[in-house]
N, C-alpha and C positions, 0 to 999 in steps of 0.2 A: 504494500500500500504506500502509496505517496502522498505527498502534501495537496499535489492535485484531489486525490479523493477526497481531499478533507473539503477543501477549499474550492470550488470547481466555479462559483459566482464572482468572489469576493477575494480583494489579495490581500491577506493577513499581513502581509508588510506594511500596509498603508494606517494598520491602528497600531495605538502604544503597545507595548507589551505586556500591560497589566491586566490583573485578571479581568476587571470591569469591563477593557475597551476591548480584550479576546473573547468573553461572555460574548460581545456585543458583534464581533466580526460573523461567532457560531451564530447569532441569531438572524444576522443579515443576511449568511448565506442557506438557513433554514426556510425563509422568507421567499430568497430567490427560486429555491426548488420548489414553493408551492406547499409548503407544507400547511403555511400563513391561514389557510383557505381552507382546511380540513381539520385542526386542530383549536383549542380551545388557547387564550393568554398561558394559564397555566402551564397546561402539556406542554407548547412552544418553550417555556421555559426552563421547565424540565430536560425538554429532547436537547433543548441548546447548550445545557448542560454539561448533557448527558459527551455531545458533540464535541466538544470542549477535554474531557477529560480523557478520551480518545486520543484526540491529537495531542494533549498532553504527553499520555504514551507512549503515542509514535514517536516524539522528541527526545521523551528523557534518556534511550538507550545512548545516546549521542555526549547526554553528560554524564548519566550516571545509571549503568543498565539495572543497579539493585533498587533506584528509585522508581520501577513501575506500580501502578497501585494498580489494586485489587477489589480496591472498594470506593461506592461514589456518595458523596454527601450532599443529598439536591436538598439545596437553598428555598423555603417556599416564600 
């Protein structure tokens, strides 16, 4: 998997790198797929979340492969 799959709308390089404005890059490009329109505020931010901590994932083998998590803590 690449950053394309994560990212296929929206270039995660154009927001800060903090978790707020990466919440907000997953939820812009949840939006762009369509999900926006099937999904409830909630859900959406959940699934963005959810999104998020995915590509978290995919990154951190890069700095630190014992930091992959295994659990996600959705924010309501």
């Amino acid at each position: 998997m690449s950053i394309s799959n994560h990212y296929r709308h929206v270039k995660p390089h154009d927001y800060e790198t903090t978790h707020k404005d990466m919440l907000q890059a997953s939820t812009d490009e949840l939006i762009a797929r369509g999900y926006a329109k099937v999904l409830e505020e909630d859900e959406l931010k959940v699934l963005a979340q959810y999104h998020l901590e995915k590509f978290k994932n995919y990154m951190r083998p890069m700095f630190d492969k014992d930091a992959i998590s295994t659990e996600l803590v959705i924010e309501m």
